[in-house]
N, CA, C and O atoms as a GROMACS GRO file, in nm:
protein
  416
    1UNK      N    1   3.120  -9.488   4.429
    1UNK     CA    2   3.164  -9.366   4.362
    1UNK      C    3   3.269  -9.407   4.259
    1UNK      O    4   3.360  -9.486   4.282
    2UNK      N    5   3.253  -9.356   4.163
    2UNK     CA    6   3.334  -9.390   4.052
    2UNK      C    7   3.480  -9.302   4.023
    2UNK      O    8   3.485  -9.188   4.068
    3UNK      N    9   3.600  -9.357   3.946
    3UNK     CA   10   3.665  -9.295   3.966
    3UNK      C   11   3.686  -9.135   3.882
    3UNK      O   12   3.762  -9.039   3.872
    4UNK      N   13   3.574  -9.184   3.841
    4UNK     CA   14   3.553  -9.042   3.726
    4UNK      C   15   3.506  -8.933   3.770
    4UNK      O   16   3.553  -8.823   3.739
    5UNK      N   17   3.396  -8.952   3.858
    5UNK     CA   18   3.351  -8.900   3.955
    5UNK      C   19   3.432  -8.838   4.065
    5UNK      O   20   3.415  -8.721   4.100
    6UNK      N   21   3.502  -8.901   4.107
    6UNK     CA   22   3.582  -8.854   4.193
    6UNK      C   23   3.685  -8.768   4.141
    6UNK      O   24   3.717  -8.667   4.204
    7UNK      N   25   3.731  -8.794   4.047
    7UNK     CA   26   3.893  -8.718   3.969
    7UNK      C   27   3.783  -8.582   3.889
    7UNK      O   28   3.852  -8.481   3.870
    8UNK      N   29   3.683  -8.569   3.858
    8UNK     CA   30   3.568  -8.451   3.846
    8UNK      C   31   3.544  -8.382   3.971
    8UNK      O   32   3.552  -8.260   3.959
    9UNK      N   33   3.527  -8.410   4.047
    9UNK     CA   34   3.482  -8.359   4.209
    9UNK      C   35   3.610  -8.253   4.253
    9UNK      O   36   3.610  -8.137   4.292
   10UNK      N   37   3.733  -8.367   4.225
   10UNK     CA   38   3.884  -8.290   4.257
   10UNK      C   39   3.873  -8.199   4.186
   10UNK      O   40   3.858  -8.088   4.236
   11UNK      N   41   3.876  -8.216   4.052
   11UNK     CA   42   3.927  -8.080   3.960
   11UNK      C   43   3.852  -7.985   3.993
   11UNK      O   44   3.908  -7.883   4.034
   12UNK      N   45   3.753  -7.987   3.989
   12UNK     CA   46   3.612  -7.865   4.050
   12UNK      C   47   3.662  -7.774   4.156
   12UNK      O   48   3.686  -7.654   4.150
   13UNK      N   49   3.672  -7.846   4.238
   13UNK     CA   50   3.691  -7.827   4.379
   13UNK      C   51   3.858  -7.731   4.368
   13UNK      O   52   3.894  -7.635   4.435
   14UNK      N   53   3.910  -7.783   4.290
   14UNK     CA   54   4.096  -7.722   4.261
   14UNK      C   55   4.036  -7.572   4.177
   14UNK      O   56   4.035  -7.455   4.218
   15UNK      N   57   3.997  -7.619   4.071
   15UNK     CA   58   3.932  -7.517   4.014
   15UNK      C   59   3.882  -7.341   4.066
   15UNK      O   60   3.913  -7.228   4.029
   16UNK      N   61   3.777  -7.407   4.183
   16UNK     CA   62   3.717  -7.317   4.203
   16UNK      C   63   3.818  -7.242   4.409
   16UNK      O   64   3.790  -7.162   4.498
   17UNK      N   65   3.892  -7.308   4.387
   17UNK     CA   66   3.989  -7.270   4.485
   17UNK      C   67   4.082  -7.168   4.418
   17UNK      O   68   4.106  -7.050   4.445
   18UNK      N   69   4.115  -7.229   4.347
   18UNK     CA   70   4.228  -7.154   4.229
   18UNK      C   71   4.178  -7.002   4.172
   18UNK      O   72   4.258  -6.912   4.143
   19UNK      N   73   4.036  -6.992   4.163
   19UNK     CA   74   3.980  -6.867   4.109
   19UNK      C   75   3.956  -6.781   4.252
   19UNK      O   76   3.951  -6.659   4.271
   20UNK      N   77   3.945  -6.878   4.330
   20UNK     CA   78   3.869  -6.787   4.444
   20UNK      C   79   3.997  -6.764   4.591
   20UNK      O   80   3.969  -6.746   4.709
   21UNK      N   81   4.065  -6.768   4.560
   21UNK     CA   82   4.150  -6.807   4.695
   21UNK      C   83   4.242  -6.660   4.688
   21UNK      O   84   4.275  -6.610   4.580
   22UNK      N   85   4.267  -6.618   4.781
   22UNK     CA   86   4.348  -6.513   4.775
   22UNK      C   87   4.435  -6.481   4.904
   22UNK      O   88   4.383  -6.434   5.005
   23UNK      N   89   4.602  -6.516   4.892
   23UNK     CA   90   4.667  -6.488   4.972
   23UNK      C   91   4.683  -6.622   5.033
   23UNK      O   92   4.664  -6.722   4.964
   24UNK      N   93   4.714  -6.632   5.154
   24UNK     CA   94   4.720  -6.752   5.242
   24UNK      C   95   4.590  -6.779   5.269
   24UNK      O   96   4.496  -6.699   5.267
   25UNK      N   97   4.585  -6.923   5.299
   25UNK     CA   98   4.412  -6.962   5.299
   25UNK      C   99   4.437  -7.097   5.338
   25UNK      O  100   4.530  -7.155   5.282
   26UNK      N  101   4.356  -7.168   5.445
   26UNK     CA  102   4.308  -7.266   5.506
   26UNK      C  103   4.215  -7.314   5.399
   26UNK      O  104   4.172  -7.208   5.354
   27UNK      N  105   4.158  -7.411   5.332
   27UNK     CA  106   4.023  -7.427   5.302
   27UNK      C  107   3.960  -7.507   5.390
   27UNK      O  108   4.030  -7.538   5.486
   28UNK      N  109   3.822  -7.564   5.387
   28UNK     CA  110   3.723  -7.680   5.472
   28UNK      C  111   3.703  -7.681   5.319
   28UNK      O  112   3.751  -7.601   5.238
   29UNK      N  113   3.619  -7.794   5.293
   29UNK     CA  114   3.597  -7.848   5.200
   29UNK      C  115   3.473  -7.944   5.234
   29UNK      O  116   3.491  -8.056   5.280
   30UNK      N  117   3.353  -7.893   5.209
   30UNK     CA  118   3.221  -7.979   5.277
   30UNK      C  119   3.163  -8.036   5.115
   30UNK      O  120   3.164  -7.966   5.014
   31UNK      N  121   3.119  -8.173   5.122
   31UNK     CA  122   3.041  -8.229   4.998
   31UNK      C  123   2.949  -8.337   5.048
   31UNK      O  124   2.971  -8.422   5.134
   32UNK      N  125   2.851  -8.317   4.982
   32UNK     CA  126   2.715  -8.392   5.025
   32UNK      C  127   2.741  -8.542   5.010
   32UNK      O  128   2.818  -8.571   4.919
   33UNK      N  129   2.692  -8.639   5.080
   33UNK     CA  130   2.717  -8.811   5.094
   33UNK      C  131   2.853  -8.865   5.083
   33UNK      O  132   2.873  -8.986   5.090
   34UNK      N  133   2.976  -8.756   5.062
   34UNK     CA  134   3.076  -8.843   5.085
   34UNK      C  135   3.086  -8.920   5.172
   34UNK      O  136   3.023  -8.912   5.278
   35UNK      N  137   3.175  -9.016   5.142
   35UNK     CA  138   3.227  -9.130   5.233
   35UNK      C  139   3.334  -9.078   5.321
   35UNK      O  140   3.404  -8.980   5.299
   36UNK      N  141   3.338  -9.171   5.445
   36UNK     CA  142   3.473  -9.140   5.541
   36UNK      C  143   3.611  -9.164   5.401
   36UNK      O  144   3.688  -9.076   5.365
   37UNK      N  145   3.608  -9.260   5.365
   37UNK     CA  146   3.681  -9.360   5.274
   37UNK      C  147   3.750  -9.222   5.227
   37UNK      O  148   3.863  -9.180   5.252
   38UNK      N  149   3.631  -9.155   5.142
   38UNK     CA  150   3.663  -9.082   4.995
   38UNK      C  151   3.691  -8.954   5.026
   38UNK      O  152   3.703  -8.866   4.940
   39UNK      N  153   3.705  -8.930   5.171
   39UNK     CA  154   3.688  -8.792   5.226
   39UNK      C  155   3.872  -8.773   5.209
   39UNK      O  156   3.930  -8.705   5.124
   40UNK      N  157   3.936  -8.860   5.320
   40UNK     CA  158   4.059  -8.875   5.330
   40UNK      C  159   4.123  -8.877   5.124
   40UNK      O  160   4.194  -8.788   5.077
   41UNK      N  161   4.090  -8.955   5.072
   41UNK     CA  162   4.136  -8.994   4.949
   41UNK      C  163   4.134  -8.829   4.844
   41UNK      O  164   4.210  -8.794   4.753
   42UNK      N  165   4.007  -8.753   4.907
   42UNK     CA  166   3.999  -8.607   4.791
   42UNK      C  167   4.089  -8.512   4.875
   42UNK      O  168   4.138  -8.434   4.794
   43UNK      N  169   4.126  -8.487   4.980
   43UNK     CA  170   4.193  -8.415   5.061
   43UNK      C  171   4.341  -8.462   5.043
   43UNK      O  172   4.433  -8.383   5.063
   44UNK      N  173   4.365  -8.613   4.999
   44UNK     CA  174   4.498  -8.604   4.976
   44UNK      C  175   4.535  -8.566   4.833
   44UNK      O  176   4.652  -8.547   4.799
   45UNK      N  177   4.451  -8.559   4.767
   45UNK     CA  178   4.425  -8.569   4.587
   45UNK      C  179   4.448  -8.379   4.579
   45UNK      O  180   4.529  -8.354   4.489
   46UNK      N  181   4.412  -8.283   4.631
   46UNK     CA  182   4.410  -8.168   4.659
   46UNK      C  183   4.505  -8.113   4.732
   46UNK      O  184   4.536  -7.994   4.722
   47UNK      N  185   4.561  -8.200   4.813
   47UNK     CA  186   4.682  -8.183   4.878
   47UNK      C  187   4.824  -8.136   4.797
   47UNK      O  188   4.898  -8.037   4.796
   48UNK      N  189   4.816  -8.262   4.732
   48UNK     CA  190   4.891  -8.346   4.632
   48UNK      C  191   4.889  -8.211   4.501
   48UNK      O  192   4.995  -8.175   4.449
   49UNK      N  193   4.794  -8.168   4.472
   49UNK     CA  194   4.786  -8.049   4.328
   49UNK      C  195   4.834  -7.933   4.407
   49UNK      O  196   4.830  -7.834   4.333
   50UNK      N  197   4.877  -7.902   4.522
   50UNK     CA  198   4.955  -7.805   4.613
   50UNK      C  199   4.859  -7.674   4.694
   50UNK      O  200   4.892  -7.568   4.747
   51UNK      N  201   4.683  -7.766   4.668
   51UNK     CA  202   4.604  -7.677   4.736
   51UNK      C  203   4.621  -7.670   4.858
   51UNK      O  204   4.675  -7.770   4.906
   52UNK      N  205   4.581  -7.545   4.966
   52UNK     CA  206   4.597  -7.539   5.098
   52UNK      C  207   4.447  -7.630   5.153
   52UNK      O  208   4.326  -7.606   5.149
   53UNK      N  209   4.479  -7.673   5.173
   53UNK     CA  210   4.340  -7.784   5.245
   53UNK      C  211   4.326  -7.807   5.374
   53UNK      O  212   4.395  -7.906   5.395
   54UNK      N  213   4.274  -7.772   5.478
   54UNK     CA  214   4.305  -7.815   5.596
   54UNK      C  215   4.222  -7.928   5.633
   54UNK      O  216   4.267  -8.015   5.709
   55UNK      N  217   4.087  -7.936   5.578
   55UNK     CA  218   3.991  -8.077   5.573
   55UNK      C  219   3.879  -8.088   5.454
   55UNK      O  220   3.838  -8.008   5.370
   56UNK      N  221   3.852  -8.203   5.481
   56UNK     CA  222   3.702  -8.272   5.358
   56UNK      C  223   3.626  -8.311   5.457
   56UNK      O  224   3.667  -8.354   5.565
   57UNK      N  225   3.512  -8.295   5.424
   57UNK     CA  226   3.440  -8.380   5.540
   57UNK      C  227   3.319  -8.406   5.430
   57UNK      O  228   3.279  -8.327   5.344
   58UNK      N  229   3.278  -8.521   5.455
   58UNK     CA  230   3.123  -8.530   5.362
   58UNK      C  231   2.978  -8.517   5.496
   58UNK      O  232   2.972  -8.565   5.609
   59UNK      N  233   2.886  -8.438   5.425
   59UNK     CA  234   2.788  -8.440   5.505
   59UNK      C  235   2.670  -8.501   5.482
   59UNK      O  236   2.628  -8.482   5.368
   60UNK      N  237   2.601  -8.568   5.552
   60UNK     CA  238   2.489  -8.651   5.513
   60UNK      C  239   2.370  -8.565   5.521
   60UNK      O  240   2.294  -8.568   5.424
   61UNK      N  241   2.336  -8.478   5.633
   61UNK     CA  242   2.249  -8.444   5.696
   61UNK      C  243   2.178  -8.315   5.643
   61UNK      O  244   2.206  -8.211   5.702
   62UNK      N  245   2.079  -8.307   5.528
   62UNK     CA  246   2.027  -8.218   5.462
   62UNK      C  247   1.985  -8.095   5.527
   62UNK      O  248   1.944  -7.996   5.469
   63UNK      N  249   1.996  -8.107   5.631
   63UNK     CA  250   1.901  -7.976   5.732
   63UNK      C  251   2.063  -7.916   5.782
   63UNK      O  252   2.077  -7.816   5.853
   64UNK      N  253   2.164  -7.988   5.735
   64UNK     CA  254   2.303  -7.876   5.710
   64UNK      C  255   2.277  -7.698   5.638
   64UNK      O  256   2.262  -7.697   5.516
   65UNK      N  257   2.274  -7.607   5.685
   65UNK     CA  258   2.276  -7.511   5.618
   65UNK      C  259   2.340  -7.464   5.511
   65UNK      O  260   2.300  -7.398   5.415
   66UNK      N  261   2.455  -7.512   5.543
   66UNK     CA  262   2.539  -7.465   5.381
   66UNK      C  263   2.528  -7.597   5.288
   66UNK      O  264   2.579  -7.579   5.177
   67UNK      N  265   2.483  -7.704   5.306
   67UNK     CA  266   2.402  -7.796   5.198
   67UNK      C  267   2.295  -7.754   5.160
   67UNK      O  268   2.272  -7.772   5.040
   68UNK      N  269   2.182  -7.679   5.245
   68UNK     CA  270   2.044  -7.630   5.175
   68UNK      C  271   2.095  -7.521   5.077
   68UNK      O  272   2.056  -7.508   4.961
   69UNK      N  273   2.184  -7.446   5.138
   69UNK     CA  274   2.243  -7.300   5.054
   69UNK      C  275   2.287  -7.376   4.910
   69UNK      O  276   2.234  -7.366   4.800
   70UNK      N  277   2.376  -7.436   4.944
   70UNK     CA  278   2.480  -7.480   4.791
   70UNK      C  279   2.334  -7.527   4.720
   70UNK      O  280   2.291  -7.459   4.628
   71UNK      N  281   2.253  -7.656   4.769
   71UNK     CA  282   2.151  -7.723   4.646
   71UNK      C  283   2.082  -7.597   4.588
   71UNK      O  284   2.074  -7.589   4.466
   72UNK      N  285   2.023  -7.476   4.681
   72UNK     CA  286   1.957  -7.413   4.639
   72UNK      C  287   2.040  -7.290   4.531
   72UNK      O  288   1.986  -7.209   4.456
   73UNK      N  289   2.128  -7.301   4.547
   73UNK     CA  290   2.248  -7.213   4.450
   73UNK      C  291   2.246  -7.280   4.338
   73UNK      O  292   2.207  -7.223   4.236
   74UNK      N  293   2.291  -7.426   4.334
   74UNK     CA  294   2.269  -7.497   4.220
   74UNK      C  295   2.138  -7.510   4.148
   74UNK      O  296   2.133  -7.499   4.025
   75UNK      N  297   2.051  -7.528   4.207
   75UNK     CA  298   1.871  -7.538   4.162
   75UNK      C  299   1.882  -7.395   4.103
   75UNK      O  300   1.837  -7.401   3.989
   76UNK      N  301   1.921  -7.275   4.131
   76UNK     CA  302   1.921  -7.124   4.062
   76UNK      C  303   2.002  -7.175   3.935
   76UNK      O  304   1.952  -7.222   3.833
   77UNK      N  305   2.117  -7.159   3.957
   77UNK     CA  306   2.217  -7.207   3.842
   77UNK      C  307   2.172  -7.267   3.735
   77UNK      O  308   2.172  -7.198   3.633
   78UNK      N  309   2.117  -7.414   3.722
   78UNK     CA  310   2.049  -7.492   3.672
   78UNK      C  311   1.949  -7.449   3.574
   78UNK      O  312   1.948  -7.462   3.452
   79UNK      N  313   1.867  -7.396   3.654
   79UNK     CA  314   1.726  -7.345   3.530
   79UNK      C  315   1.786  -7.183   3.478
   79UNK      O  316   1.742  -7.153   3.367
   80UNK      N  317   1.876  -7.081   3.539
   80UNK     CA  318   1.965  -6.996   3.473
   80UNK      C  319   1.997  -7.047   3.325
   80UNK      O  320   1.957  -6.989   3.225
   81UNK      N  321   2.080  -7.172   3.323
   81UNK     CA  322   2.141  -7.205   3.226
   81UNK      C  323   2.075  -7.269   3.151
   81UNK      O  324   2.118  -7.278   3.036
   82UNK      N  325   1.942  -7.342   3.187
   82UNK     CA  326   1.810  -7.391   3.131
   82UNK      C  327   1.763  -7.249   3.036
   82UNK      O  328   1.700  -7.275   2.933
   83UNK      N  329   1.784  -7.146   3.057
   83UNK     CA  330   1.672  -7.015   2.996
   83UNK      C  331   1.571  -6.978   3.060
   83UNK      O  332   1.500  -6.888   3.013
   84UNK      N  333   1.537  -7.047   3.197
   84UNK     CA  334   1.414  -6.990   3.240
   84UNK      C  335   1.413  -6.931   3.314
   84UNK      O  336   1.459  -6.927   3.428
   85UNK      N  337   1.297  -6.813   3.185
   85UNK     CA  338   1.287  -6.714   3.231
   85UNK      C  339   1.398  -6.596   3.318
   85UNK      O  340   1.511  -6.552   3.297
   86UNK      N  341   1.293  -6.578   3.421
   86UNK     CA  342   1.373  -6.440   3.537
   86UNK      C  343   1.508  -6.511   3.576
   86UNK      O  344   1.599  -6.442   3.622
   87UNK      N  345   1.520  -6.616   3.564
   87UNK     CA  346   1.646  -6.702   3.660
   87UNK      C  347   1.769  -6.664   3.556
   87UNK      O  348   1.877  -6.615   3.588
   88UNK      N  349   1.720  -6.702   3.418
   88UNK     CA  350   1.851  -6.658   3.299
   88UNK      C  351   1.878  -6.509   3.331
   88UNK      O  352   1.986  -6.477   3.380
   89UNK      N  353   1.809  -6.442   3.313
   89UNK     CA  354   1.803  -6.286   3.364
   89UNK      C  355   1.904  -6.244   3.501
   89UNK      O  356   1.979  -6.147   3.498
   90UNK      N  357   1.893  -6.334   3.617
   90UNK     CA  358   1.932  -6.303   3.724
   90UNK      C  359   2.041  -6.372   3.730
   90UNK      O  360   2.121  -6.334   3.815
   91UNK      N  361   2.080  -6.497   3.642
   91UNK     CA  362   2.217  -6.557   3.633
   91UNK      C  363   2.328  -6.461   3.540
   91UNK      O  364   2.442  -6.432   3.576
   92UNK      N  365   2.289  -6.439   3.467
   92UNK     CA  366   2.368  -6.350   3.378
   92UNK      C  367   2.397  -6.217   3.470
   92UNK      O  368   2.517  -6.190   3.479
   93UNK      N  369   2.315  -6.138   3.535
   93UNK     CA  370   2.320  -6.024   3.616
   93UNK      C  371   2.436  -6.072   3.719
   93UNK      O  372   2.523  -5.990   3.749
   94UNK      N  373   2.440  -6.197   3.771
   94UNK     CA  374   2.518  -6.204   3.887
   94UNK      C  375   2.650  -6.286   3.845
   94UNK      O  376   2.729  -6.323   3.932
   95UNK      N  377   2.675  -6.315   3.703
   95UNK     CA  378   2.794  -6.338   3.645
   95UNK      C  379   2.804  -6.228   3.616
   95UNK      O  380   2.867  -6.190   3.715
   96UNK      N  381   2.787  -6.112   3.536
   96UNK     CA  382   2.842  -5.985   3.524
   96UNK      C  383   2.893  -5.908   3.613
   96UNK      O  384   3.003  -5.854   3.603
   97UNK      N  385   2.786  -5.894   3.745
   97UNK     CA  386   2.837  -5.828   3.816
   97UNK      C  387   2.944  -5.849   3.930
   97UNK      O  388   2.965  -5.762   4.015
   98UNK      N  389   3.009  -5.964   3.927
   98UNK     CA  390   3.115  -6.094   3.983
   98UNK      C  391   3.021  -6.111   4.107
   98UNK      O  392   3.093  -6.152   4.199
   99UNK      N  393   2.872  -6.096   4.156
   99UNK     CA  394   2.860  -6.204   4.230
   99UNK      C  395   2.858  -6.322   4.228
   99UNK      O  396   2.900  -6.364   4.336
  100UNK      N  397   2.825  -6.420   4.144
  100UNK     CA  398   2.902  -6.555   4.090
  100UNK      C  399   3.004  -6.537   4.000
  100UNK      O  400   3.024  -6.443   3.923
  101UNK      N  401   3.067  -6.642   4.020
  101UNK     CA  402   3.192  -6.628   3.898
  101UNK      C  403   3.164  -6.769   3.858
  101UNK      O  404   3.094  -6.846   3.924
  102UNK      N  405   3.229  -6.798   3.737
  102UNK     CA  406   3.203  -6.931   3.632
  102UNK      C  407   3.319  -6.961   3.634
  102UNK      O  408   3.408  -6.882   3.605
  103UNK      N  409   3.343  -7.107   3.674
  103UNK     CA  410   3.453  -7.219   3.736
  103UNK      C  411   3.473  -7.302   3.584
  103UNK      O  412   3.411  -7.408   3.575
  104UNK      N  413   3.557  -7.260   3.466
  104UNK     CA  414   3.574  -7.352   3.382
  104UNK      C  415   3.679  -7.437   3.377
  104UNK      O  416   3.684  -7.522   3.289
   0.00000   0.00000   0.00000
């Protein structure tokens, strides 16, 4: 994992805490193939920017439910922002209507 990669992963992750967090808040923090290594290293990196973090954990195991959820959120997202078709239609509908929100 690169360190670019990783210092991208953080900001994201700060990012979308920062928009979404309200009040006092624990987070978990789940990401697909992390390392033990890199788990400890983004949890202190998040720590450190004064997020409430209580853990990182990386998950390997695809038949994880909230890994099928997130890829399949992203796979929507993706061709949304691709133009296709009904998906642009239904991405825009669910940024308007704040069921997604956009993490810049």
């Amino acid at each position: 994992m690169t360190q670019d990669y990783l210092a991208a992963t953080v900001q994201t992750i700060a990012h979308a805490l920062d928009a979404s967090a309200v009040g006092e808040y624990k987070a978990t923090v789940l990401i697909d193939g992390l390392s033990r290594s890199v788990e400890r290293e983004v949890g202190r990196q998040l720590r450190r920017s004064g997020l409430s973090v209580q853990k990182v954990r990386g998950i390997d195991d695809e038949s994880e439910p909230l890994i099928r959820l997130a890829d399949a959120l992203c796979g929507f997202v993706r061709n949304g922002k691709e133009g296709n078709g009904v998906m642009a239609v239904l991405l825009e509908r669910a940024l308007s209507s704040g069921w997604l929100l956009e993490v810049t």
